[in-house]
LOLOLUM-170856 format. One line per 4 residues: number of its first residue (from 0); their letters; for each residue x, y, z of C-alpha. Coordinates in Angstrom, 2 decimals. Layout:
N
NUM = a = X Y Z; ...;
//
This chain:
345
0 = xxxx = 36.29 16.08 -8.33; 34.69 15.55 -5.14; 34.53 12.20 -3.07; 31.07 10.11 -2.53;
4 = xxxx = 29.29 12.13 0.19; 31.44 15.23 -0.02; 30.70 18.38 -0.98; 33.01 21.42 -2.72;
8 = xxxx = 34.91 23.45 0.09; 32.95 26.84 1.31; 34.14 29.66 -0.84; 35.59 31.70 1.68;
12 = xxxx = 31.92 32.27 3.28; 32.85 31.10 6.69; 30.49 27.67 6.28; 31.43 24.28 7.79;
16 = xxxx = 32.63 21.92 5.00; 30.12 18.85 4.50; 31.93 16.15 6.53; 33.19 13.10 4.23;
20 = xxxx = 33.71 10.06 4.04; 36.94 10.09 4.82; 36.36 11.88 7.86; 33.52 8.78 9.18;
24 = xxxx = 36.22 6.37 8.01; 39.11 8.69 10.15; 36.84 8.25 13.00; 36.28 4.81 13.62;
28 = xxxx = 40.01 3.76 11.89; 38.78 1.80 8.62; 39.30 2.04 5.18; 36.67 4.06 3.28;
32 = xxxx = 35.72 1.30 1.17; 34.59 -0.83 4.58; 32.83 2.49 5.41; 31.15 2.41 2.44;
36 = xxxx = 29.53 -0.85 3.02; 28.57 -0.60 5.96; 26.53 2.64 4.99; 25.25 1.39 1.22;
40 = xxxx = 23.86 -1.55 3.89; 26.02 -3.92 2.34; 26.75 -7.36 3.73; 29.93 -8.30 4.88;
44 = xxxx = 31.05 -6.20 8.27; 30.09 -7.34 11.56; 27.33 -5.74 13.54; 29.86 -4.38 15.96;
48 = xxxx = 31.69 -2.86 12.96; 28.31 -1.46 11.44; 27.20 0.19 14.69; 30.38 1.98 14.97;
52 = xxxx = 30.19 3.17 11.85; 26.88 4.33 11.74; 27.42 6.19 15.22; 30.36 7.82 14.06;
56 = xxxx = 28.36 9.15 10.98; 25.66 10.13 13.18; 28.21 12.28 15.06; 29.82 14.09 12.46;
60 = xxxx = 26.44 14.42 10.78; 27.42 12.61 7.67; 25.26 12.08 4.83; 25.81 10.12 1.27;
64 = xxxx = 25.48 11.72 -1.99; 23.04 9.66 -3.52; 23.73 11.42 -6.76; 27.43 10.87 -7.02;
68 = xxxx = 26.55 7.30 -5.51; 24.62 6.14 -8.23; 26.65 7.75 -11.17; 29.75 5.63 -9.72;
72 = xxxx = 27.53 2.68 -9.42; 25.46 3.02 -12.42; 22.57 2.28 -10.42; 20.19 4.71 -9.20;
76 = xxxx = 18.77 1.97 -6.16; 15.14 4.00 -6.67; 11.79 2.21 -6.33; 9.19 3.19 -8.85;
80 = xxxx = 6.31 3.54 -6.70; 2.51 4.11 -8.72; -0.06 5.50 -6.38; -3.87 6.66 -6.23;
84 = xxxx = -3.45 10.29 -4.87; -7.11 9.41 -3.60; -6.38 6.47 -1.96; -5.94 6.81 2.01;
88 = xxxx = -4.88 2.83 2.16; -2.84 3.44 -0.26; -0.88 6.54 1.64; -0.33 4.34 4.61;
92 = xxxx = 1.17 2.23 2.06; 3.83 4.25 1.33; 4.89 5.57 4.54; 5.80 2.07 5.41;
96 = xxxx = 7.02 1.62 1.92; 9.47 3.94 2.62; 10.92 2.48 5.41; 11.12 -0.61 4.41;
100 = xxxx = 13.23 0.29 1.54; 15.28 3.03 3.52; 16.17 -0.74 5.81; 17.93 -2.10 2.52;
104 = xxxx = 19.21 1.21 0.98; 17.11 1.96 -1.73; 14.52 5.31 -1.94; 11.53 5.62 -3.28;
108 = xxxx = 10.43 7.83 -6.41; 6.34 8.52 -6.30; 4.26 8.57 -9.29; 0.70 9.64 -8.99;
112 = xxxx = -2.35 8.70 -10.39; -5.40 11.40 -10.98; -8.44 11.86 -12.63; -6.87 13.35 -15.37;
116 = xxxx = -3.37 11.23 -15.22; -3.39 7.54 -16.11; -1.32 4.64 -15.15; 0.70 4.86 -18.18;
120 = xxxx = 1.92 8.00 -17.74; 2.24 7.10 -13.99; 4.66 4.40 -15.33; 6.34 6.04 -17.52;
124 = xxxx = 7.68 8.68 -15.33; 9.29 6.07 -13.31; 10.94 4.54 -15.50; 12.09 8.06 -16.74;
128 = xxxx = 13.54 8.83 -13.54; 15.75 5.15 -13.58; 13.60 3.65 -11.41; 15.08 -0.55 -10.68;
132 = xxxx = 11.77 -1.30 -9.93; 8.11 -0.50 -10.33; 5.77 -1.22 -7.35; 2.36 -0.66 -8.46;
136 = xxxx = -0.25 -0.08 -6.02; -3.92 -1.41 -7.06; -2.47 -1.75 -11.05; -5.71 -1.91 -13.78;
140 = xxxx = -3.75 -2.65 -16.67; -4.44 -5.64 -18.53; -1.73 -8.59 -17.70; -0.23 -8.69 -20.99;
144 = xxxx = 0.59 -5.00 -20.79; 2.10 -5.62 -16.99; 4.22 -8.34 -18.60; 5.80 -6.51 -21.25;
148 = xxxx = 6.35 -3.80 -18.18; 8.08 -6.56 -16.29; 10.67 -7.21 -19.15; 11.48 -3.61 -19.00;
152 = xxxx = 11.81 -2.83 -15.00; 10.87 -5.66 -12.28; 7.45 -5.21 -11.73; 5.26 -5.99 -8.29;
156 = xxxx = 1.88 -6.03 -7.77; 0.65 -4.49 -4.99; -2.86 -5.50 -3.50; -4.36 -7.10 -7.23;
160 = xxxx = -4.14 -10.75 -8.02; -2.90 -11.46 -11.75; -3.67 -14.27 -13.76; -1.92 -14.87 -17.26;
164 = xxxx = 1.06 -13.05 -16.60; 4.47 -14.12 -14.83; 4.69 -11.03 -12.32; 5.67 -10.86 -8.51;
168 = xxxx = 2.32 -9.90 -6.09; 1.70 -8.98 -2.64; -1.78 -9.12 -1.96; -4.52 -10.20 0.67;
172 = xxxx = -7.55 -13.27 0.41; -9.93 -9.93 -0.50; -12.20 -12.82 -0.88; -11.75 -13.86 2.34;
176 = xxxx = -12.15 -10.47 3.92; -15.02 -9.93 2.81; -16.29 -13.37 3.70; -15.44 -12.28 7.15;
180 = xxxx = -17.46 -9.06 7.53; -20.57 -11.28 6.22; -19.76 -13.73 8.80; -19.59 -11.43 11.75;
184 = xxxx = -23.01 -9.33 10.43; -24.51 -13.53 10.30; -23.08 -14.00 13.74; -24.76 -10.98 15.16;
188 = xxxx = -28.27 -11.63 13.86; -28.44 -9.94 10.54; -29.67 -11.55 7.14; -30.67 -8.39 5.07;
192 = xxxx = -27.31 -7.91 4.42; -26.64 -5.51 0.80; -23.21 -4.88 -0.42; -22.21 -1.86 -2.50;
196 = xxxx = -19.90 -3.10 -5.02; -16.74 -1.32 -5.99; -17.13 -1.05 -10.01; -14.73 -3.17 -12.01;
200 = xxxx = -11.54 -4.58 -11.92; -9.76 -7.96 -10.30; -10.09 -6.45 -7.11; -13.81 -4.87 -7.17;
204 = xxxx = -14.37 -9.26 -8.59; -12.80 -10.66 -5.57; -14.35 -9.13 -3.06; -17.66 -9.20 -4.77;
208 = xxxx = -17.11 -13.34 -4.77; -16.41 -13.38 -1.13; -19.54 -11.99 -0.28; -21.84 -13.59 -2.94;
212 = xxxx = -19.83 -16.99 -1.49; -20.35 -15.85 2.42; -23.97 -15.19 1.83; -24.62 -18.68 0.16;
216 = xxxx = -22.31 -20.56 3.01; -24.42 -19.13 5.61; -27.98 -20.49 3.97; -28.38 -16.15 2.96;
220 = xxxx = -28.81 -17.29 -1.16; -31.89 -15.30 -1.53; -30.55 -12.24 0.54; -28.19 -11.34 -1.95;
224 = xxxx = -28.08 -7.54 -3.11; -25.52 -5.77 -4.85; -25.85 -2.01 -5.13; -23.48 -0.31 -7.90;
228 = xxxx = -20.63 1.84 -6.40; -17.17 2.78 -7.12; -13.97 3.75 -4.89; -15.21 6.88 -3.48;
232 = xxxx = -17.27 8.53 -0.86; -19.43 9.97 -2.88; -20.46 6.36 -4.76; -21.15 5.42 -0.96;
236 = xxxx = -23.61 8.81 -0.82; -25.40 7.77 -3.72; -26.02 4.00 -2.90; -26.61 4.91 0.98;
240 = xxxx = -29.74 7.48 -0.64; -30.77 4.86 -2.87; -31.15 2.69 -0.54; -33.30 5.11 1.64;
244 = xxxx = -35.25 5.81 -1.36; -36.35 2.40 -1.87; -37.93 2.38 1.48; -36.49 -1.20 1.66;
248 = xxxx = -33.45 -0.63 3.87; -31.57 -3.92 4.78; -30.22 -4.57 8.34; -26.56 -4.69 7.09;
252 = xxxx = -24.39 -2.87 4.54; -20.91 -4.13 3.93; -18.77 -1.55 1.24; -16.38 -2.50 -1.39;
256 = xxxx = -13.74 0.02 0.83; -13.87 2.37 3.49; -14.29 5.50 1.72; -17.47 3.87 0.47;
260 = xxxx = -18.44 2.97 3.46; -17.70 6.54 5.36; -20.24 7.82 2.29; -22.83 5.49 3.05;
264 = xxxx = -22.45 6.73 6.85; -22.71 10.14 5.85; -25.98 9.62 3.90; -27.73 7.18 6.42;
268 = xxxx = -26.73 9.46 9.87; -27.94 12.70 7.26; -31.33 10.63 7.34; -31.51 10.62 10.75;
272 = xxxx = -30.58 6.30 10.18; -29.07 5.24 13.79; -25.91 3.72 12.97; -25.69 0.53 14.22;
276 = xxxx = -28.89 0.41 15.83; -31.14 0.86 12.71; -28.24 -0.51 10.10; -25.15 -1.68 10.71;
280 = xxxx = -22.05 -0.45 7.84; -18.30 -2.50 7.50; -15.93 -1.47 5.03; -12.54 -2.34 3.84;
284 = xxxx = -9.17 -1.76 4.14; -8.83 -0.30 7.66; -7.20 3.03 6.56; -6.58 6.07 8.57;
288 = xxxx = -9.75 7.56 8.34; -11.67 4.64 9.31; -10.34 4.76 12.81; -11.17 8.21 13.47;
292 = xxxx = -13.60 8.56 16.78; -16.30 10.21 14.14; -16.24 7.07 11.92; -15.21 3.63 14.09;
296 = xxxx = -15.73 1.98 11.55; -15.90 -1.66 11.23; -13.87 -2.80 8.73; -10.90 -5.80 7.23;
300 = xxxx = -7.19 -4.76 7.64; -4.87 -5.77 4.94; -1.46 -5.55 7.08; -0.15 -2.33 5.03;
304 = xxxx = 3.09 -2.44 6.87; 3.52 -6.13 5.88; 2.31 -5.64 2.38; 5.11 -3.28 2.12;
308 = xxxx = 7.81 -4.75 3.57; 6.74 -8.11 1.29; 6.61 -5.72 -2.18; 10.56 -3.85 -1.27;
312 = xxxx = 11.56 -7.69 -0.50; 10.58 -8.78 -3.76; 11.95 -6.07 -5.63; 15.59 -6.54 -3.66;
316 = xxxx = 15.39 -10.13 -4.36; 14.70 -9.30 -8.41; 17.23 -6.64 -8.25; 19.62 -7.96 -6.08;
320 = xxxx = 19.40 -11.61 -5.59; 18.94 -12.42 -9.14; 15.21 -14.17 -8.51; 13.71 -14.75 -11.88;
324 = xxxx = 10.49 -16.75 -10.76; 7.85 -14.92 -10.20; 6.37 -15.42 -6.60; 2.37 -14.47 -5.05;
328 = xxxx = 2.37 -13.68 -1.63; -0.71 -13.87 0.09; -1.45 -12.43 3.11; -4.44 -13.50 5.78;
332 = xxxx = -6.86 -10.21 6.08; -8.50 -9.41 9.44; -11.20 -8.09 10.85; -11.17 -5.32 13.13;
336 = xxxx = -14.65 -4.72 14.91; -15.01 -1.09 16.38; -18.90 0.70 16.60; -20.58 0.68 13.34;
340 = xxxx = -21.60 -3.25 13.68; -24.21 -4.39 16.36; -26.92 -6.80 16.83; -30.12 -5.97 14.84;
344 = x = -32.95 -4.98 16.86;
//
């Protein structure tokens, strides 16, 4: 049988045997079980200790069976990760999800969600792979059917506040984001401000709050417009053409999300709309394509690299720690300013 991290001796081929443990542990002169901590990224061995080791494996080019690891174990140390394959926030998500869970020796496994693939079946292929842990990006399930999940696999909630559940979330004040954008648009000179709204869901109801709140803080009750819209570009399209079509085009536009928002630029700069000079767009979310030189879009970042170190921290402290109570963590949003905002003229 071979050892963790080894692999069954070439065949008479000529190929260089997969170094072992035993041969990191020859190196540096420890016992393979103080090896083993160091590289499972358990504590215990000093920092000196742990750099040695992890140089030394560097070196010989060592690398863990994961499989063999988790059959001696009995743990697989995955993260059940849920994900819009649509979503380009959500993406940037899990790159830094990733690392942040490589930092405390776990891996990810990615389930996807499509047009044609719900969360259910998203969820349920975690769990079928032995996922520890589900971190669910954006979840719409109802909260009683996210508790019952919890009771099965830890569960964290990624970017959605819950109410009437006991469940572990990482969010940010979307409330407060968007309160921001209107306050900005106010500061500039703008009062026609519209917002397309995002459909339904928690979410889609906080940020619609912040701005129906923002607008009535800053004296703007009667300016209030809400245009229907979903996630995508193309619900950004359709509101930024109805908008032209009502010949009744505000100064402003604020998005439920970027993608929205990059639609609504596409139908307004199709129209021959200057952009920010004739109306001024701000989405939501700050993804990747938001900072492209085409877009510059103004827009509220939600810290993705802090969202997912917070969500693999919670699910090591469930896993690991033995944390039962449930914990919200809620981070400050911010507003990044880049072309598509200006004073009105």
């Amino acid at each position: 049988m071979n050892e963790l991290g080894s692999a069954a001796p070439a065949g008479g081929n000529g190929a260089t045997p997969r170094p072992r443990l035993e041969d990191v542990a020859a190196r540096v002169g420890l016992s393979t079980a103080s090896v083993s901590l160091v590289l499972r990224g358990v504590p215990g061995p000093s920092e000196r200790t742990r750099q040695r080791v992890l140089k030394a494996a560097a070196e010989l080019g060592y690398r863990p069976d994961r499989t063999a690891s988790a059959l001696a174990s009995r743990r697989s140390r995955l993260l059940g990760v849920m994900i819009d394959v649509h979503s380009p926030f959500q993406a940037e998500l899990v790159e830094h999800l990733h690392t942040a869970a490589e930092e405390v020796g776990y891996d990810l496994v990615l389930s996807t969600q499509t047009r044609t693939r719900d969360e259910n079946t998203a969820v349920e292929t975690l769990l079928a792979f032995r996922c520890e842990a589900l971190i669910l990006l954006g979840p719409v399930a109802p909260a009683s059917v996210l508790a019952d999940l919890d009771r099965r696999a830890p569960v964290i909630s990624v970017g959605r506040r819950i109410t009437g559940a006991a469940l572990d979330v990482v969010r940010s004040a979307d409330d407060d984001g968007v309160g921001q954008i209107v306050d900005h648009l106010v500061d500039l000179g703008h009062r026609a401000i519209a917002y397309v709204d995002g459909g339904k869901g928690v979410i889609v109801t906080d940020r619609r709050r912040g701005y129906r709140s923002a607008m009535r803080r800053r004296g703007l009750d009667g300016e209030i417009r809400i245009i229907h819209g979903d996630l995508t570009e193309e619900s950004g399209e359709d509101a930024g053409r109805h908008l032209l079509d009502g010949g009744d085009l505000p100064t402003a536009v604020v998005a439920f999300n970027d993608r929205s928002a990059i639609g609504l630029l596409t139908a307004f700069r199709g129209a021959g709309v200057d952009i920010p000079g004739t109306v001024s767009v701000a989405g939501y979310d700050d993804d990747t394509l938001s900072r492209l030189s085409c877009f510059n879009l103004t827009t509220v970042s939600q810290n993705a690299e802090e969202q997912a170190r917070q969500a693999v921290a919670a699910a090591v402290e469930r896993l690991d720690e033995g944390r039962t109570t449930p914990r919200e963590i809620v981070l400050a949003p911010t507003l990044v300013v880049r072309r598509t905002t200006a004073r009105p003229r």
